[in-house]
mmCIF file of the N, C-alpha and C atoms, coordinates in Angstrom:
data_MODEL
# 
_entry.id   MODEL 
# 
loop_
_atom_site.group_PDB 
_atom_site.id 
_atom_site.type_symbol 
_atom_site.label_atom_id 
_atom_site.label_alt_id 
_atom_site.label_comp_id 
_atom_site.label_asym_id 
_atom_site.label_entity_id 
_atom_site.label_seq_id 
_atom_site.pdbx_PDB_ins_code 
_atom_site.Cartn_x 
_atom_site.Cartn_y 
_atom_site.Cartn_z 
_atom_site.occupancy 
_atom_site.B_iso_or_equiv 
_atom_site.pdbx_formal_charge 
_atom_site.auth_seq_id 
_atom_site.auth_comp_id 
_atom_site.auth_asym_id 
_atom_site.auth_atom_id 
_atom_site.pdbx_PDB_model_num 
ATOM 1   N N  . UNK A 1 1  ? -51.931 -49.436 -0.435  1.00 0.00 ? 1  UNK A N  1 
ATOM 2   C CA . UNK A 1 1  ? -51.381 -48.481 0.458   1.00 0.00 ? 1  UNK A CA 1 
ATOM 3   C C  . UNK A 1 1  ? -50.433 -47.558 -0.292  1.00 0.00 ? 1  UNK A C  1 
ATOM 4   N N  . UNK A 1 2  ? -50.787 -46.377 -0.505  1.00 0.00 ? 2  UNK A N  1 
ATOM 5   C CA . UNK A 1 2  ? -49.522 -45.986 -0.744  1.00 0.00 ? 2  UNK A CA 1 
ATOM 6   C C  . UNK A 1 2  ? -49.145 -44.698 0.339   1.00 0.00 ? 2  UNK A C  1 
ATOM 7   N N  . UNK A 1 3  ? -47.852 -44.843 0.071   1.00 0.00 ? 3  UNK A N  1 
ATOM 8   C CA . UNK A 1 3  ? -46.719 -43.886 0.874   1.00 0.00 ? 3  UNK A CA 1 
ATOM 9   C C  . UNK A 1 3  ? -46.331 -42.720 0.656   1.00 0.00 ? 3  UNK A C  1 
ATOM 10  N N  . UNK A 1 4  ? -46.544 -41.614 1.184   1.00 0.00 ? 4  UNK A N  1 
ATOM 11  C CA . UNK A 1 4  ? -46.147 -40.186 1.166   1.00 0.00 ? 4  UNK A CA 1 
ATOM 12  C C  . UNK A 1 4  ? -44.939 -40.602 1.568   1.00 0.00 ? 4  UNK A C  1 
ATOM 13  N N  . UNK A 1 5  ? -43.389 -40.238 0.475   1.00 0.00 ? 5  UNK A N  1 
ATOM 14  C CA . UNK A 1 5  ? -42.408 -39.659 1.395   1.00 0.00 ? 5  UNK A CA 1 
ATOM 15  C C  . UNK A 1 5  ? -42.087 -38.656 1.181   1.00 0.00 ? 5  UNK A C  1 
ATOM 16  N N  . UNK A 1 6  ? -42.006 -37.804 1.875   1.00 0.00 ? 6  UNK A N  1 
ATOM 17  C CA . UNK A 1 6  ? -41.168 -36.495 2.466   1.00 0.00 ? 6  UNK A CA 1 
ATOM 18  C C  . UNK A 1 6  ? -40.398 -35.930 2.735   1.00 0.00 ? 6  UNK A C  1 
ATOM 19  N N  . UNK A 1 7  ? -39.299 -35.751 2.169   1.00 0.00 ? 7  UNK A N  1 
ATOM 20  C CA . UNK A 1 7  ? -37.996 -35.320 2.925   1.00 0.00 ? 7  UNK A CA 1 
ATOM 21  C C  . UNK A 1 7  ? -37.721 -34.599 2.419   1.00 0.00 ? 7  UNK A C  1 
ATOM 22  N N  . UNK A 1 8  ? -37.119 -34.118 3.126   1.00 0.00 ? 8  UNK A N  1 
ATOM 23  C CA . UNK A 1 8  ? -36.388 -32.763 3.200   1.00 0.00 ? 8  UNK A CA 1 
ATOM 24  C C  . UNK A 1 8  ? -34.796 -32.766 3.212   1.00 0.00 ? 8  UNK A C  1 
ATOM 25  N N  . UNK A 1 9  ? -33.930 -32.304 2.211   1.00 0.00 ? 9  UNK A N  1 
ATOM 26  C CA . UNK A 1 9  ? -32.983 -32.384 2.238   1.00 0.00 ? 9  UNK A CA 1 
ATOM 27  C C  . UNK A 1 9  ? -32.437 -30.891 2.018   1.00 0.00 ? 9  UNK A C  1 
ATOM 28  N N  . UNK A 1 10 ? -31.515 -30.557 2.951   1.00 0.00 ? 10 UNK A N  1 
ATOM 29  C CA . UNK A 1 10 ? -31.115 -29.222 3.205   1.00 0.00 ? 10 UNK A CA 1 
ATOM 30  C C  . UNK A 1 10 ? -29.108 -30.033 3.386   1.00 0.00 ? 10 UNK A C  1 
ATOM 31  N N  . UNK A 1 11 ? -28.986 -28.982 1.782   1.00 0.00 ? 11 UNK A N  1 
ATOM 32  C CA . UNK A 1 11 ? -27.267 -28.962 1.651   1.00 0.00 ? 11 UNK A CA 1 
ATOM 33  C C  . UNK A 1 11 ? -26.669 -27.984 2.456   1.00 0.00 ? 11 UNK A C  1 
ATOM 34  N N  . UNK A 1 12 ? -25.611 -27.805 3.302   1.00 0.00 ? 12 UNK A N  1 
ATOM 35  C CA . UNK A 1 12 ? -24.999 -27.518 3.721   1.00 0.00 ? 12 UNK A CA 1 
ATOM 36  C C  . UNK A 1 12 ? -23.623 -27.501 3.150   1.00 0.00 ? 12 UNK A C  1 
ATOM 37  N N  . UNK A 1 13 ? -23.012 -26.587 2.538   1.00 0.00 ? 13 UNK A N  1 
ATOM 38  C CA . UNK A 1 13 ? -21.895 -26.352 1.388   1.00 0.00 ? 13 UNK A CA 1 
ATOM 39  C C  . UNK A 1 13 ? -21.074 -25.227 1.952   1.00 0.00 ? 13 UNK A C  1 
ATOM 40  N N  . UNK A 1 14 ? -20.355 -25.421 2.915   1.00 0.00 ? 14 UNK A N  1 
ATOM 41  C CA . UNK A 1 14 ? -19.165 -23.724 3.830   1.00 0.00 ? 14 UNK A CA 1 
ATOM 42  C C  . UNK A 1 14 ? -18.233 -23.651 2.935   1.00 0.00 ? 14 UNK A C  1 
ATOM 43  N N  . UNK A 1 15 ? -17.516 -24.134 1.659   1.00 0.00 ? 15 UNK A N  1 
ATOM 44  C CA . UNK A 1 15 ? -16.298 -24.346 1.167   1.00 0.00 ? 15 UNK A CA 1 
ATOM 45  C C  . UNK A 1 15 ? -15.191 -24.662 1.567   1.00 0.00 ? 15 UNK A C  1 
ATOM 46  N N  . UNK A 1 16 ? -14.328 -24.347 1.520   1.00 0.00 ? 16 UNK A N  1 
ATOM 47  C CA . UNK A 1 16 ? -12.744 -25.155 2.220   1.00 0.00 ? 16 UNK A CA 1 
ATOM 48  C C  . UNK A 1 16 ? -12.331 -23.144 2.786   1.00 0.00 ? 16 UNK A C  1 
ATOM 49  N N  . UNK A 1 17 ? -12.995 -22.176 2.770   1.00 0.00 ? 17 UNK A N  1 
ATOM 50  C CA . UNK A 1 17 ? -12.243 -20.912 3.662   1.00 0.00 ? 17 UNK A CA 1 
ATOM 51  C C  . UNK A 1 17 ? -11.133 -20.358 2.602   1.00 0.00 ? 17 UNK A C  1 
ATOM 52  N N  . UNK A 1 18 ? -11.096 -20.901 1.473   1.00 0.00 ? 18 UNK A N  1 
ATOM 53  C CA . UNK A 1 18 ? -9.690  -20.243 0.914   1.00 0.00 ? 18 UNK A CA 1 
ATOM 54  C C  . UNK A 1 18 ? -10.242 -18.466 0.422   1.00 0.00 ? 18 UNK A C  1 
ATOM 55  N N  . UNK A 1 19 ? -11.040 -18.064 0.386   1.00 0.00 ? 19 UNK A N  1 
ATOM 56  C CA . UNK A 1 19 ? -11.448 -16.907 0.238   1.00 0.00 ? 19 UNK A CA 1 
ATOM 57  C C  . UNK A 1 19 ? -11.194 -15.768 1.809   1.00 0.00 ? 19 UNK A C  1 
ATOM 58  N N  . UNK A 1 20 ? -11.740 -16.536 2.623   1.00 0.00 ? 20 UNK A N  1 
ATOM 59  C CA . UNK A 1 20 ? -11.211 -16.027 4.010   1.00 0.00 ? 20 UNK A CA 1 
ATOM 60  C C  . UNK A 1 20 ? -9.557  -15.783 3.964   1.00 0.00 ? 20 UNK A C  1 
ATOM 61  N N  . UNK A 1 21 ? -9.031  -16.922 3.786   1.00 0.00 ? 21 UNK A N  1 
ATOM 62  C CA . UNK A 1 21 ? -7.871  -16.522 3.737   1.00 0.00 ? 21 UNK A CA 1 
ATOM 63  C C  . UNK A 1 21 ? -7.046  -15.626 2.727   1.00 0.00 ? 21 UNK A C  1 
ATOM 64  N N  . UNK A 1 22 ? -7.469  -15.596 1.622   1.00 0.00 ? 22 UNK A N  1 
ATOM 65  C CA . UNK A 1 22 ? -6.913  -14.850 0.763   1.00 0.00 ? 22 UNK A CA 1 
ATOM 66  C C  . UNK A 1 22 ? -7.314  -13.276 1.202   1.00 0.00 ? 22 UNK A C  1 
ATOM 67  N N  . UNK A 1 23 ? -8.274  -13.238 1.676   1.00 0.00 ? 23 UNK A N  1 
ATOM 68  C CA . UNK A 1 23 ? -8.831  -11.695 2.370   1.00 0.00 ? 23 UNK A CA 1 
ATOM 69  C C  . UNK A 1 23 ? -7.845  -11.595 3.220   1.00 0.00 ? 23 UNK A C  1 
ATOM 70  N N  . UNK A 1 24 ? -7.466  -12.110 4.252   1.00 0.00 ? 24 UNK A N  1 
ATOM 71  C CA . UNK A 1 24 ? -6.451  -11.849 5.544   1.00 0.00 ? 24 UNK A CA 1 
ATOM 72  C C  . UNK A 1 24 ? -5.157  -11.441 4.738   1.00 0.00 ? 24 UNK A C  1 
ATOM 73  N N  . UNK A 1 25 ? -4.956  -12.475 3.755   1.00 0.00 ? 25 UNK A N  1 
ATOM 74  C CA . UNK A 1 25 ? -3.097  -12.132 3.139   1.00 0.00 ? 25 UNK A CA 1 
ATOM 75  C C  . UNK A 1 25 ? -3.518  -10.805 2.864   1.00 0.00 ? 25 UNK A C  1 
ATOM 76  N N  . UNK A 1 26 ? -4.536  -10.250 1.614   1.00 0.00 ? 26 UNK A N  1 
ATOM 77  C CA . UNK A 1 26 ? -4.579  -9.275  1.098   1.00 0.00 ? 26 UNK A CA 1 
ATOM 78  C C  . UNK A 1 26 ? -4.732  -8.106  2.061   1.00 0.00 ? 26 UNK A C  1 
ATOM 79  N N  . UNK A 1 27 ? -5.532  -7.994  3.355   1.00 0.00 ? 27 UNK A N  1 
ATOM 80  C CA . UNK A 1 27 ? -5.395  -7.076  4.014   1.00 0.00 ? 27 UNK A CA 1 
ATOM 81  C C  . UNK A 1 27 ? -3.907  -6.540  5.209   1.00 0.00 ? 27 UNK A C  1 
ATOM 82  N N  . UNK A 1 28 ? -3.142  -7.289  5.013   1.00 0.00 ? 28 UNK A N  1 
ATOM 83  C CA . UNK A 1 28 ? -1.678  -7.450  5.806   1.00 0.00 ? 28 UNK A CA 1 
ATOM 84  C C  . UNK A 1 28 ? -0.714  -6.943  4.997   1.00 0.00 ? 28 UNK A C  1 
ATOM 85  N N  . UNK A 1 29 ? -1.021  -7.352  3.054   1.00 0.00 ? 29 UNK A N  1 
ATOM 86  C CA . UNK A 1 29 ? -0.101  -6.923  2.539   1.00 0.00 ? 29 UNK A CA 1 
ATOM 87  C C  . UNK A 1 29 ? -0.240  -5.569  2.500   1.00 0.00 ? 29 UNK A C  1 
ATOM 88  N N  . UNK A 1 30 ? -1.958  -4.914  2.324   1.00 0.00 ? 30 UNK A N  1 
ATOM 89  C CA . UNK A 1 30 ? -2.022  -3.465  2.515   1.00 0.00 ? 30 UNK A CA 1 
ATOM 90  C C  . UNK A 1 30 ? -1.486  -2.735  3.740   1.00 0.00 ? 30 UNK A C  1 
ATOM 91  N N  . UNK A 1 31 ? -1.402  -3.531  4.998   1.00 0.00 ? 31 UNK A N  1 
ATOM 92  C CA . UNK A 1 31 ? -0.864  -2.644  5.888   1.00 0.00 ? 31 UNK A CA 1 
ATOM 93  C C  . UNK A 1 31 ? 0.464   -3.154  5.717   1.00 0.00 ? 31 UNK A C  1 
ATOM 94  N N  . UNK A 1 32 ? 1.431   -3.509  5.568   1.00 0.00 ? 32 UNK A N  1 
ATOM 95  C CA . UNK A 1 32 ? 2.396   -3.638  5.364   1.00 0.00 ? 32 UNK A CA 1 
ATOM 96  C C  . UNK A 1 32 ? 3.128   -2.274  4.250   1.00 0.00 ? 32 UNK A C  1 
ATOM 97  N N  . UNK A 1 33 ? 2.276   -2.500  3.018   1.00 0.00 ? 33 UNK A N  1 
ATOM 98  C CA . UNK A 1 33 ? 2.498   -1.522  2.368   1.00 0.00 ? 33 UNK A CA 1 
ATOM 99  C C  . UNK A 1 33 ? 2.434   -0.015  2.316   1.00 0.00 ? 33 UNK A C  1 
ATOM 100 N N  . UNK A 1 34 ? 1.330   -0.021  3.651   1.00 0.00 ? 34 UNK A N  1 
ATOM 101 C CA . UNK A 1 34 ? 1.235   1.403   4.062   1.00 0.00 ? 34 UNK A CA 1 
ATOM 102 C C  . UNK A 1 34 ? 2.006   2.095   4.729   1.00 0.00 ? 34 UNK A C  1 
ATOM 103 N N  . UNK A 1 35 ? 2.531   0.665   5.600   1.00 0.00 ? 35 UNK A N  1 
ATOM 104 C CA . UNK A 1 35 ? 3.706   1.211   6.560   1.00 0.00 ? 35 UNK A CA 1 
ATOM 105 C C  . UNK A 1 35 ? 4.870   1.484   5.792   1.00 0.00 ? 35 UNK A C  1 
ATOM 106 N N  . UNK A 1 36 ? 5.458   0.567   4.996   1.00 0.00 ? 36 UNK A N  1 
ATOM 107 C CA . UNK A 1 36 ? 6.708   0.901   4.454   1.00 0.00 ? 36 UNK A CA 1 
ATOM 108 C C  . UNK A 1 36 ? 6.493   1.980   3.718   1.00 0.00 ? 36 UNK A C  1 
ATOM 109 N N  . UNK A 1 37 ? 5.820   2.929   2.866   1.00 0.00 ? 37 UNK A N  1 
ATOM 110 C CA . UNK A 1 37 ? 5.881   3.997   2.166   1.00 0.00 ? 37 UNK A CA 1 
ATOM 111 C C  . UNK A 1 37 ? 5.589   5.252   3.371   1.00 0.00 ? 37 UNK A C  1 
ATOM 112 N N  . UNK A 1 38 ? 4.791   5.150   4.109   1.00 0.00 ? 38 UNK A N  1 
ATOM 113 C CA . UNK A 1 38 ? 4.056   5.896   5.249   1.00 0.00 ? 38 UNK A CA 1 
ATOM 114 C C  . UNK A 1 38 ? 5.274   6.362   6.481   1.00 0.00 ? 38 UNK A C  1 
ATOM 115 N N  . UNK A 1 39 ? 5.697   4.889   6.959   1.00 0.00 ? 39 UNK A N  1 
ATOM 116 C CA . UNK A 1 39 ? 6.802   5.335   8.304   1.00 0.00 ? 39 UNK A CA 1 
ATOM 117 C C  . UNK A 1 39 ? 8.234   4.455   7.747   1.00 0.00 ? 39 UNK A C  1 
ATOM 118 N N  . UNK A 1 40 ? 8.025   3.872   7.000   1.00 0.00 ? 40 UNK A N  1 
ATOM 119 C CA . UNK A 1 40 ? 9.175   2.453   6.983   1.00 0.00 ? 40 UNK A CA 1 
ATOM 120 C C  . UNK A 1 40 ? 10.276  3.582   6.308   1.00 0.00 ? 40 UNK A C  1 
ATOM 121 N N  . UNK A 1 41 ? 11.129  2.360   5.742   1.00 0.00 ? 41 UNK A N  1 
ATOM 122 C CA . UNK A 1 41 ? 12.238  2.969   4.545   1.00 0.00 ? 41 UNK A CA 1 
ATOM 123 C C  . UNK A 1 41 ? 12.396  3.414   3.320   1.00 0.00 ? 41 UNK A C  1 
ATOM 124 N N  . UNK A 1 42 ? 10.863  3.457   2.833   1.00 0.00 ? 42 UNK A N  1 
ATOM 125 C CA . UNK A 1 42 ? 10.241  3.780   1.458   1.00 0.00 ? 42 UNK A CA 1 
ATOM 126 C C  . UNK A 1 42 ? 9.785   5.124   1.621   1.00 0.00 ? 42 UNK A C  1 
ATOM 127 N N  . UNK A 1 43 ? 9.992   5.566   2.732   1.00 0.00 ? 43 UNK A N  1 
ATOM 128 C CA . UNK A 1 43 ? 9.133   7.222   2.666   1.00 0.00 ? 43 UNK A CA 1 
ATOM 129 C C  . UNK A 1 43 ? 10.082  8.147   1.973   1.00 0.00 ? 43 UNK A C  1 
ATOM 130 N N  . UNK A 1 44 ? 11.075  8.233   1.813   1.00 0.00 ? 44 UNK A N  1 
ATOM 131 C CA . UNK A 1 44 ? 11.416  8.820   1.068   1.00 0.00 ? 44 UNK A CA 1 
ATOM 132 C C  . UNK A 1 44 ? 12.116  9.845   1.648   1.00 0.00 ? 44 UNK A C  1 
ATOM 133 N N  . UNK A 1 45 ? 12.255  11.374  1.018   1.00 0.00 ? 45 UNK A N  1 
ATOM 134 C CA . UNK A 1 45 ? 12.859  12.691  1.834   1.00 0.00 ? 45 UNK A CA 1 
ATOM 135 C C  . UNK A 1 45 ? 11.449  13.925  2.311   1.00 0.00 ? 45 UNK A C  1 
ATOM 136 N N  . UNK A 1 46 ? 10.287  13.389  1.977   1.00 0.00 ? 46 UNK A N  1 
ATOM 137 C CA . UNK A 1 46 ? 9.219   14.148  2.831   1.00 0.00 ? 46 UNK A CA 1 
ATOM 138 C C  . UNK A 1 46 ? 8.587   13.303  3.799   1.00 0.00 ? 46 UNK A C  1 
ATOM 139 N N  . UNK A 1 47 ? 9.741   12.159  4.466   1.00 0.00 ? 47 UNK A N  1 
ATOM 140 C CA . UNK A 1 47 ? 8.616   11.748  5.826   1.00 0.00 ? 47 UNK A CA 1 
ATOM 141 C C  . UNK A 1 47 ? 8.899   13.043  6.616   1.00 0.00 ? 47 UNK A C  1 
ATOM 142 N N  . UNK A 1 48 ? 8.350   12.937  7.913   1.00 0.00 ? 48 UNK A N  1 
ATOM 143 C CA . UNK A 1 48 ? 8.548   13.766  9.053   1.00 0.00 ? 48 UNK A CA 1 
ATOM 144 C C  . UNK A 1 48 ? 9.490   13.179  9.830   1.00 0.00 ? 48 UNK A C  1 
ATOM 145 N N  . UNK A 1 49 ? 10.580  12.581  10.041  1.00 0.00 ? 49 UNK A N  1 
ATOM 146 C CA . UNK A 1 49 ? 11.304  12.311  10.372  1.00 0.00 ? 49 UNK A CA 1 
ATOM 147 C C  . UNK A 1 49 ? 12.712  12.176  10.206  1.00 0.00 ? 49 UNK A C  1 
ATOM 148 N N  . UNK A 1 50 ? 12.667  12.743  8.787   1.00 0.00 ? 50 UNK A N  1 
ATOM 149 C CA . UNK A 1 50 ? 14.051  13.339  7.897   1.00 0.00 ? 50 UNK A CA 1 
ATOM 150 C C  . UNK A 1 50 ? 14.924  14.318  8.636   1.00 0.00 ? 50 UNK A C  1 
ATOM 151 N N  . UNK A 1 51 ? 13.905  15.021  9.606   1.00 0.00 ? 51 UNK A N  1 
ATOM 152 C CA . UNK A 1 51 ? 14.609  16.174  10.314  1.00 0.00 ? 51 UNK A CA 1 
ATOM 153 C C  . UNK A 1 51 ? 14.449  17.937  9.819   1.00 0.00 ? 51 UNK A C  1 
ATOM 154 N N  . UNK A 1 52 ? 14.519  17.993  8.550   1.00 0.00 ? 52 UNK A N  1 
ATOM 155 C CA . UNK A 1 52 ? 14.524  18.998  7.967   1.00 0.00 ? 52 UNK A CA 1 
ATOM 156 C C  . UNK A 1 52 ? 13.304  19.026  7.275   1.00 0.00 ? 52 UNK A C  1 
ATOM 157 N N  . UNK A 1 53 ? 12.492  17.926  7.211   1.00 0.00 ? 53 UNK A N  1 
ATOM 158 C CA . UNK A 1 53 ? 11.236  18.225  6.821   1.00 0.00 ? 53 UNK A CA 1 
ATOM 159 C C  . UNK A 1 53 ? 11.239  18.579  5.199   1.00 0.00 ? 53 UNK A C  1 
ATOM 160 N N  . UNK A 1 54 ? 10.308  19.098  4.349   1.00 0.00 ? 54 UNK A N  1 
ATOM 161 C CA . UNK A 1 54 ? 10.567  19.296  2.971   1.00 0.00 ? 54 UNK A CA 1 
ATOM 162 C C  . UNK A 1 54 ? 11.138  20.727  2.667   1.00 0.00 ? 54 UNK A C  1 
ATOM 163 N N  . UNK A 1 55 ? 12.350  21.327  3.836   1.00 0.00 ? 55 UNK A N  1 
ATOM 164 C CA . UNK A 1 55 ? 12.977  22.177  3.356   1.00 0.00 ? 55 UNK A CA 1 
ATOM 165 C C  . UNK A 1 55 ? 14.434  22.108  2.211   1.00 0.00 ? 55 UNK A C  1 
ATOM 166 N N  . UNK A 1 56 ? 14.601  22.417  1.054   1.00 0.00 ? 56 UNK A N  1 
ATOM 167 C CA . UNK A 1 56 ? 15.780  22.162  0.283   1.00 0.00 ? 56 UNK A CA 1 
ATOM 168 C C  . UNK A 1 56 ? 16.151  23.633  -0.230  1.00 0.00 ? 56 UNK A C  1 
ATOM 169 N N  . UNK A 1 57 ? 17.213  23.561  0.133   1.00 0.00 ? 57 UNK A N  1 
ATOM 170 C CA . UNK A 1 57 ? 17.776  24.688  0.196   1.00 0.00 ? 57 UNK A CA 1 
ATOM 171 C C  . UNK A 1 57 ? 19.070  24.423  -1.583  1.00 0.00 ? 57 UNK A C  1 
ATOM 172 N N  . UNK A 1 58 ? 19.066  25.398  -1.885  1.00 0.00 ? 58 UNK A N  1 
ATOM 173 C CA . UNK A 1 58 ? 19.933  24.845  -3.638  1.00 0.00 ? 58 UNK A CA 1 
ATOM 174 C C  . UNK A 1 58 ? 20.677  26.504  -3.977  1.00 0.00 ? 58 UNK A C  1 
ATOM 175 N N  . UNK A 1 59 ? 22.038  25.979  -3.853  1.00 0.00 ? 59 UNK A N  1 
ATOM 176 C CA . UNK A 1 59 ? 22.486  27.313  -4.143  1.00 0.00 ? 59 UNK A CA 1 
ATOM 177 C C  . UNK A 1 59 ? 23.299  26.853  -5.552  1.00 0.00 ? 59 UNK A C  1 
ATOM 178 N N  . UNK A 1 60 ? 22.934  28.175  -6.230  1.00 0.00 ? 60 UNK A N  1 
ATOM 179 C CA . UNK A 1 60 ? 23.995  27.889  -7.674  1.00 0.00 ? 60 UNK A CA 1 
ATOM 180 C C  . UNK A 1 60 ? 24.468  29.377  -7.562  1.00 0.00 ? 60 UNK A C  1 
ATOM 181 N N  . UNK A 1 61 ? 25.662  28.944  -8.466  1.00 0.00 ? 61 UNK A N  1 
ATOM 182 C CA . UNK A 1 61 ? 26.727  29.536  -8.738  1.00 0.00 ? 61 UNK A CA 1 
ATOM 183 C C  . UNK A 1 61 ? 27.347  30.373  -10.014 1.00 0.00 ? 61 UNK A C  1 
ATOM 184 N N  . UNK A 1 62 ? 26.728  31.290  -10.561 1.00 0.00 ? 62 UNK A N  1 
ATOM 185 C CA . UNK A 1 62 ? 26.869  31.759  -12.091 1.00 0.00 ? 62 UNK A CA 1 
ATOM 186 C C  . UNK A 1 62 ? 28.064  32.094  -12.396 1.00 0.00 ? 62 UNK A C  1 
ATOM 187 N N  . UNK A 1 63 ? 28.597  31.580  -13.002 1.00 0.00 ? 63 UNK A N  1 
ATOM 188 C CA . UNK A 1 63 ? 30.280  32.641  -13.621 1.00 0.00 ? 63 UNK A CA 1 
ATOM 189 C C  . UNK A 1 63 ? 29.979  33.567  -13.713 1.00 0.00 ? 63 UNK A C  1 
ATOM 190 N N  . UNK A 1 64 ? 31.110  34.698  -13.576 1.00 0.00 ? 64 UNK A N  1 
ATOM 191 C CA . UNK A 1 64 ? 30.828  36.237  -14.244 1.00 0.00 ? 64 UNK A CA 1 
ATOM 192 C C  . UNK A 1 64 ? 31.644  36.191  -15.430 1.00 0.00 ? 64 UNK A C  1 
ATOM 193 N N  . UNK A 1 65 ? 31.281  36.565  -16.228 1.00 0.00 ? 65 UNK A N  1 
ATOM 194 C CA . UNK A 1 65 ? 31.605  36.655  -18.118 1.00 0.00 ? 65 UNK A CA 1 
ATOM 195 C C  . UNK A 1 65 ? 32.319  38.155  -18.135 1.00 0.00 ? 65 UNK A C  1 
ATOM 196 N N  . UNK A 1 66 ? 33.064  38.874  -18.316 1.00 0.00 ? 66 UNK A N  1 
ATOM 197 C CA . UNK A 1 66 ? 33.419  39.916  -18.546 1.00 0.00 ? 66 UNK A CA 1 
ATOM 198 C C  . UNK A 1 66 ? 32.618  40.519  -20.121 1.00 0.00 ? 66 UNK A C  1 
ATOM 199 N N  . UNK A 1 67 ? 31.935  41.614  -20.464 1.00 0.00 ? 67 UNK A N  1 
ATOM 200 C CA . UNK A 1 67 ? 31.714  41.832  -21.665 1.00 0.00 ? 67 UNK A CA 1 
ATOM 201 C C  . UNK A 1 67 ? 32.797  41.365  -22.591 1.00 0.00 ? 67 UNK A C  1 
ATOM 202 N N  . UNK A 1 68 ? 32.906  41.705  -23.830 1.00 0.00 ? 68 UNK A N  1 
ATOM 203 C CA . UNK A 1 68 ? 33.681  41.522  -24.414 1.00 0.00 ? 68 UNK A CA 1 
ATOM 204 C C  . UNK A 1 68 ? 34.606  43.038  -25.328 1.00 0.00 ? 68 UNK A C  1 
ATOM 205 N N  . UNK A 1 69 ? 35.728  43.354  -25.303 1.00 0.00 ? 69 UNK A N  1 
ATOM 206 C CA . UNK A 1 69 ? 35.739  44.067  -25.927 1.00 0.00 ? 69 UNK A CA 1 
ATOM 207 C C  . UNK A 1 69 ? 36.463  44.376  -27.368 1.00 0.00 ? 69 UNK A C  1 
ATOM 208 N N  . UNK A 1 70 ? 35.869  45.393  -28.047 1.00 0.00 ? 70 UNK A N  1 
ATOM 209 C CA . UNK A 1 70 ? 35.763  45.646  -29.546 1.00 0.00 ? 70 UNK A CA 1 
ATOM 210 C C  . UNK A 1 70 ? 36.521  46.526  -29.936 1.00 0.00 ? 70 UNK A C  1 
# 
């Protein structure tokens, strides 16, 4: 007699998710980072909310030199 065996073995391998998760940190730190340069306290003096917007106004002041005379 002999015996056909047959089987079928089907692995099933999901990993432990640490890739999932490292995707989630990495996409939070980007919005995080967008916000703080974008609206947060990192925007700097051209957010839109500075008030004055990117107007700078700079006045200088030249001495007047008298010629000299000869």
């Amino acid at each position: 007699m002999t015996h056909d065996h047959d089987h079928d073995v089907v692995v099933d391998n999901r990993g432990s998710g640490v890739g999932a998760i490292l995707g989630v940190i990495v996409i939070l730190a980007l919005l995080v980072g967008i916000w703080y340069f974008a609206f947060g306290p990192g925007q700097g003096t051209f957010g839109a909310s500075s008030g004055s917007g990117t107007d700078i106004n700079v006045n200088v002041e030249l001495p007047s030199v008298a010629p000299a005379s000869s």
